[in-house]
N, C-alpha and C positions, 0 to 999 in steps of 0.2 A: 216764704215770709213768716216771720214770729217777731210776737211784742212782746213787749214787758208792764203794757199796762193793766191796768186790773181791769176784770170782768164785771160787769153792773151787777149791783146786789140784786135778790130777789124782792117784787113789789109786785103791785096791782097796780093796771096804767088805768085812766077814767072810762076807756074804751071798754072796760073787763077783760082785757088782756090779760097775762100775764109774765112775767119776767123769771123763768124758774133757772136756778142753778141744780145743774147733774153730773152725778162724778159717777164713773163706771170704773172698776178695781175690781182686779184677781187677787186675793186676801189668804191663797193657800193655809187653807184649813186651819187659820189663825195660828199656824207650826211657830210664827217669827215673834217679835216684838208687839204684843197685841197693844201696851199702852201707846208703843209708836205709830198704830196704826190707828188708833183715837184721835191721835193728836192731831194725821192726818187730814182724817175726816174731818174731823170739829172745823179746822184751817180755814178746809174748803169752803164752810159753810153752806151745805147742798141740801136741796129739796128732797132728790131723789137720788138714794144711794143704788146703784144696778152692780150687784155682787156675785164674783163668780168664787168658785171651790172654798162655798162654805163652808162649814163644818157640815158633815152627813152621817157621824157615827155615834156614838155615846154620847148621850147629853150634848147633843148638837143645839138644840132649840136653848137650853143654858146657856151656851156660848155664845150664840149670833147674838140672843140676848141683851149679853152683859157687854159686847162690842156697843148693839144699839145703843144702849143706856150710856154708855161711856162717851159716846160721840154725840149725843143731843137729838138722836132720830130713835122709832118704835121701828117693829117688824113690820113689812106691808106683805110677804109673800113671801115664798120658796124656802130653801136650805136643804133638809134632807129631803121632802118632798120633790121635787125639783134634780134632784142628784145634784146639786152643788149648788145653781146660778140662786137668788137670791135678790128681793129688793127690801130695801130701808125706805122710810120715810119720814121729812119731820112732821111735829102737829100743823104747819100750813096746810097740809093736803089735805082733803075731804076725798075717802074712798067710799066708790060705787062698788067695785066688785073685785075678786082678785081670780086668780085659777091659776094652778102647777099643772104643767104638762109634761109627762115622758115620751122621749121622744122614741120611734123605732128601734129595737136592741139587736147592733152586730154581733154575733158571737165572736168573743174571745177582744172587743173593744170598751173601753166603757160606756156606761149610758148615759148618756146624755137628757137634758131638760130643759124645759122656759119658765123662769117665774113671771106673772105677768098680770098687771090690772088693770084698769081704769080709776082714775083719780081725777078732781076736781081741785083747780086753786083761785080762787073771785068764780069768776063766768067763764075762766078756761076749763076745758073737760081733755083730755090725753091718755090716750093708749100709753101703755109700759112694758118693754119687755128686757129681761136680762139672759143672756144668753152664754154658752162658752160650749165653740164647734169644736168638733173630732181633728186628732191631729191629721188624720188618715183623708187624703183630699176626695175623692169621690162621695166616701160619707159627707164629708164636711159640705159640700157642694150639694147636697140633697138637705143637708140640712137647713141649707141658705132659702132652697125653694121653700122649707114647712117657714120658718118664720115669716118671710115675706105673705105666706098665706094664711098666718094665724096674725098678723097686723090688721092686713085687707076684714078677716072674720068677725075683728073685737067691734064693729059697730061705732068706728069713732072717725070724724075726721081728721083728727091729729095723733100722731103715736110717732112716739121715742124709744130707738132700741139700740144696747149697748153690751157690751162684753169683749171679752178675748175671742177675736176671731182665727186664733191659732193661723194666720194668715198675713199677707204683707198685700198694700196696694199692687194693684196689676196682675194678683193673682186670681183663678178663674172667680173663686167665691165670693174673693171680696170684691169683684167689677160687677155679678151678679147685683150685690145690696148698693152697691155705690148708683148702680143705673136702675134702680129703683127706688133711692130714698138719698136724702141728700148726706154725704158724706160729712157732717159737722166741720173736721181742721182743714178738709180739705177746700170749704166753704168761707170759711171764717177762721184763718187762725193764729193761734195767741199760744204764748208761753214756748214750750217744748215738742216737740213732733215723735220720737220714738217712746217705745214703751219699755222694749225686751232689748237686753236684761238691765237690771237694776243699777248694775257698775261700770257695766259698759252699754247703754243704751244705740241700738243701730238699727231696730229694726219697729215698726208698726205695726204690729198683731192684734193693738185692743183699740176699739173704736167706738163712738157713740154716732147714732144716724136718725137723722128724724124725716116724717113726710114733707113734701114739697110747700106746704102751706104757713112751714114754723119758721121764723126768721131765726138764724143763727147771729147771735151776738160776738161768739166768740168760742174756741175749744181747742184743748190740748195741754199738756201736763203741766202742773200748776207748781212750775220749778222758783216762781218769784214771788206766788202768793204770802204774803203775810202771815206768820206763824209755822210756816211749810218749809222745814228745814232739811237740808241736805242728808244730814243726820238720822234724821225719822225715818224719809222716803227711803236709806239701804236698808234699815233698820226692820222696816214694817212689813214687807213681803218680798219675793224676788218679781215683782213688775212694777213700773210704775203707773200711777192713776191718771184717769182724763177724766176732764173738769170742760164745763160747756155751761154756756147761759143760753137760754132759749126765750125766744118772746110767741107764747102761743096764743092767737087769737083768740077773742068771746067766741063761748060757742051759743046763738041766740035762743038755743034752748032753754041754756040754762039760766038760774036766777041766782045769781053774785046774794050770800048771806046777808 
C-alpha cells in the first residue's frame, strides 16, 4: 500500500505529545548537488534530519555546516566523529545530550559509527540514532545487535533509529531490528517504498524504526511532497530519502516549556 497524501505537520498535541517529522538520507559526502540536496531537506520539512556518509575528511564540520544552514536545521551530533552517520536538527528540539560512537574496526572494512542523542519536543523526550551498517552481512548483523543495545542503554522510553541498512526486508539484519522495533513503512505507509538507486529505484536498504510505544503517522520517500522535485531527488545524491511522522507520547517526567 502507498498514498499520496501528505504527512501531518509537526505540532504539540494538548496531551504533550508530539508530532515530529524525520527524514533519514545517505547524502554521500555531499560529492552531488549540495543545493539540490537543501532543497530536499527544506521540502521535507523535518525535525530530525538522521545522515549517513557525511562528510568525514577536510573541513568536514564546514560542510555538514553549511548543508545545516542551508536546509533550516543546526548540527545535533556526528559527521566525522561518528565515521559518517550524522544527525541534524531544527530549533524545535531541546537537546539533553548527544554521544558519537565507533563501532568495533574490521581490518581491511571500513569503520563504522552511531551519532546519537536524546532530544526533547513539548513533553516528548526520544532517543536518536543514525546509523549506516557494513556491506559485509555478518559484520552488518553484529552491528544490528550494538544498536539495538545502545537504544535499550540511552535511558529513554522512546527512540528513533534510521539509516542505510545496506540491506533489504527479509534479510537476516534487517528482521533482526524489524522484530525489535517497529519497522515505520512497513507500519504506516505513505508515498514511495524503495530507496536504492536513485534512477532505477527496486530495492529497500534505508529505513527509519522506532520503539513500540511511538505511533507511526506515516513513512517512506516523499516522491509527492511539495516542493520535492523529481529533479532534486537524481540530482542530490544516489539514494533516495525517507520521511516519517511520528506522534511520540508525553514523557510525565518531563515539563513542556
Amino acid at each position: 500500500m502507498e498514498t499520496s497524501e501528505q504527512l501531518p505537520n509537526s505540532r504539540t498535541e494538548p496531551d504533550g505529545s508530539a508530532v515530529v517529522r524525520v527524514l533519514s538520507y545517505n547524502i554521500r559526502s555531499m560529492r552531488d548537488d549540495t543545493s539540490a540536496l537543501a532543497r530536499v531537506i527544506t521540502a521535507c520539512a523535518p525535525d530530525l534530519v538522521l545522515v549517513q556518509e557525511a562528510p568525514r575528511f577536510f573541513r568536514w564540520r564546514k560542510k555538514l555546516a553549511r548543508l545545516a544552514a542551508a536546509s533550516g536545521q543546526v548540527i545535533l551530533s556526528g559527521g566525522g566523529t561518528a565515521a559518517g552517520p550524522a544527525i541534524l536538527c531544527s530549533l524545535r528540539a531541546t537537546v539533553e545530550r548527544t554521544e558519537d560512537v565507533l563501532l568495533p574496526l574490521t581490518p581491511g572494512h571500513h569503520r563504522r559509527g552511531f551519532a546519537t542523542a536524546v532530544v526533547r519536543f513539548g513533553g516528548a523526550r526520544v532517543g536518536v540514532l543514525s546509523c549506516h551498517l557494513s556491506l559485509q552481512k555478518d559484520e552488518r548483523y553484529d552491528q544490528s545487535g550494538m544498536l539495538l543495545d545502545r537504544l535499550a542503554g540511552m535511558g529513554v522510553e522512546h527512540a528513533i533509529a534510521g539509516g542505510d541498512l545496506n540491506e533489504r526486508p527479509g534479510g537476516r539484519t534487517f528482521t533482526r531490528l524489524a522484530e525489535g522495533l517497529q519497522d515505520c513503512w512497513a507500519t504506516t505507509p505513505w508515498g514511495g517504498e524503495h530507496t536504492w538507486t536513485r534512477t532505477t529505484p527496486h530495492r529497500r536498504i534505508d529505513a527509519i524504526f522506532a520503539t513500540k510505544g511511538i505511533e507511526v503517522l506515516g513513512c517512506g520517500v516523499p516522491l509527492d511532497r511539495p516542493g520535492v522535485t523529481e529533479a532534486d531527488l537524481l540530482a542530490a545524491t544516489d539514494h533516495l530519502p525517507v520521511l516519517a511522522a511520528l506522534r511520540i507520547p508525553a514523557d510525565r517526567t518531563v515539563s513542556a516549556p
